[in-house]
C-alpha positions in Angstrom: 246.0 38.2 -76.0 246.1 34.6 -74.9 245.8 33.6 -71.3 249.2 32.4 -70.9 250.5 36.0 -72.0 248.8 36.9 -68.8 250.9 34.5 -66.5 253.1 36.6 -65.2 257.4 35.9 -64.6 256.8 35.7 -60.8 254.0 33.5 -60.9 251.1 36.2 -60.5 248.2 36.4 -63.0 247.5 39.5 -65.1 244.1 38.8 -65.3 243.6 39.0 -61.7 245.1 42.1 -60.9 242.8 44.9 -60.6 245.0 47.4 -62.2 244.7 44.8 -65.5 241.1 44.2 -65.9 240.6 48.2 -65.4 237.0 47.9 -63.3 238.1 50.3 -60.0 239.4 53.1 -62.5 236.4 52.7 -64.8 234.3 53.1 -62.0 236.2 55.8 -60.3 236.3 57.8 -63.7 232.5 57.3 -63.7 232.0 58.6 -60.2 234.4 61.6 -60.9 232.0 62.4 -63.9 229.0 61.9 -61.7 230.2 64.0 -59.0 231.3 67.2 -61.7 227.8 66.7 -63.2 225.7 66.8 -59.6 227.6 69.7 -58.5 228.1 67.8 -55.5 230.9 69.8 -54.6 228.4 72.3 -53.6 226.4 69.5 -52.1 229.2 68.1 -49.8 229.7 71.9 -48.0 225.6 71.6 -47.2 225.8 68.1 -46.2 229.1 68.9 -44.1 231.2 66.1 -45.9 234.8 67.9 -44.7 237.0 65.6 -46.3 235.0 65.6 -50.0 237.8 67.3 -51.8 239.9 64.5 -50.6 237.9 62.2 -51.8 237.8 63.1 -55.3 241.4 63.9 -55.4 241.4 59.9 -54.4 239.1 59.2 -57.1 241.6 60.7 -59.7 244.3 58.5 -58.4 242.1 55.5 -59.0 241.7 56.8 -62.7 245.1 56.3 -63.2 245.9 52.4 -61.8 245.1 51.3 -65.3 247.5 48.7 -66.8 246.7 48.3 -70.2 249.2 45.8 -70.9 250.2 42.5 -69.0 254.2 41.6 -67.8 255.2 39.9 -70.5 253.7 42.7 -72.8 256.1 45.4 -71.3 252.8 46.0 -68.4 253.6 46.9 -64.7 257.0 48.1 -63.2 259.2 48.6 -66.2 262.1 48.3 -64.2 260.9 45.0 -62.4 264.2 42.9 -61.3 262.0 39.9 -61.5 261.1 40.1 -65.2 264.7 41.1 -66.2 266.3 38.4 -64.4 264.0 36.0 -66.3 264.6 37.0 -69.6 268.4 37.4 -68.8 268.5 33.8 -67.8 266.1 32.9 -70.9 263.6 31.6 -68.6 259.8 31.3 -69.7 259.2 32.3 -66.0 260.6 32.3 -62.3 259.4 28.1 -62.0 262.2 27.3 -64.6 265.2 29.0 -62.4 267.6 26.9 -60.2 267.8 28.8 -57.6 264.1 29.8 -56.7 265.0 29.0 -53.1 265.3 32.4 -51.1 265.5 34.4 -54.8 265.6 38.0 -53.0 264.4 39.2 -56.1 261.3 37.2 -55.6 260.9 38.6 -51.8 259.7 42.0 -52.9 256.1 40.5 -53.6 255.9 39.4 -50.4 254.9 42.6 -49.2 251.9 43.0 -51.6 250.9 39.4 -52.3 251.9 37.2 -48.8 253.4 34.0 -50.5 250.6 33.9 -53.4 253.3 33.8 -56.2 255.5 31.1 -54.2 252.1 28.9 -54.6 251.5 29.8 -57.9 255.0 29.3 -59.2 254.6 25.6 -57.6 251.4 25.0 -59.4 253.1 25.9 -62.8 256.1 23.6 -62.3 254.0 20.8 -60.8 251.4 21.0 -63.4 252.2 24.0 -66.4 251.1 27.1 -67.5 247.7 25.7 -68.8 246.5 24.2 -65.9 247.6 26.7 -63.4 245.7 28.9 -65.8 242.0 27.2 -65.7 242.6 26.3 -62.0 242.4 28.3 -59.0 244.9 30.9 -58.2 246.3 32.8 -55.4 246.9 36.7 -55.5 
């Protein structure tokens, strides 16, 4: 996959998502595997660690936040109103719409990601996909 199959139709970057790159599951499988292999089940009675079960259960979630795949490659919300609108409108991405300005669509990211896609979707209309790519970006 090239990088600019990782540049998202909102403006975020694949690669920079933790889901994507995979790290957090891979290490929370690994402590899962750790944990089964110490017993330390057993361990977190002795040691008085209430809330251990919990924890692991936790763990497994983590497992699971794997995105194999970036946006453009069918990754993330498969019902994402921001993706469909963009290929509706046969736009490479959310920079090339007319009516960016107060997009309600766009507003959901808000919540998760402040205004980091509003930047980044300036920095690929200012200066394309290339150079938003090997510059710095927000998330």
């Amino acid at each position: 996959m090239n990088n600019t199959e990782l540049v998202a139709y909102c403006g975020l970057y694949c690669g920079d998502c933790p889901f994507h790159r995979g790290k957090i599951a891979d290490l929370a499988r690994d402590l899962r595997k750790e944990l089964r292999q110490s017993n330390f089940d057993k361990l977190a009675s002795v040691a008085r660690i209430k809330n251990y079960p919990e924890c692991y259960q936790a763990l497994g979630g983590m497992v699971k936040i794997r995105c194999k795949r970036a946006c453009r490659g069918g990754g993330g919300n498969p019902f994402c109103k921001i993706r469909l609108c963009a290929r509706e409108k046969g736009c490479a991405g959310c920079w090339e719409c007319s009516t960016i300005e107060g997009c309600k669509k766009l507003g959901i990211l808000a919540k998760y990601h402040d205004d980091a896609y509003l930047k980044n979707l300036a920095m690929i209309k200012k200066g394309g996909i290339n150079k938003f790519i090997a510059g710095k970006r927000a998330w």
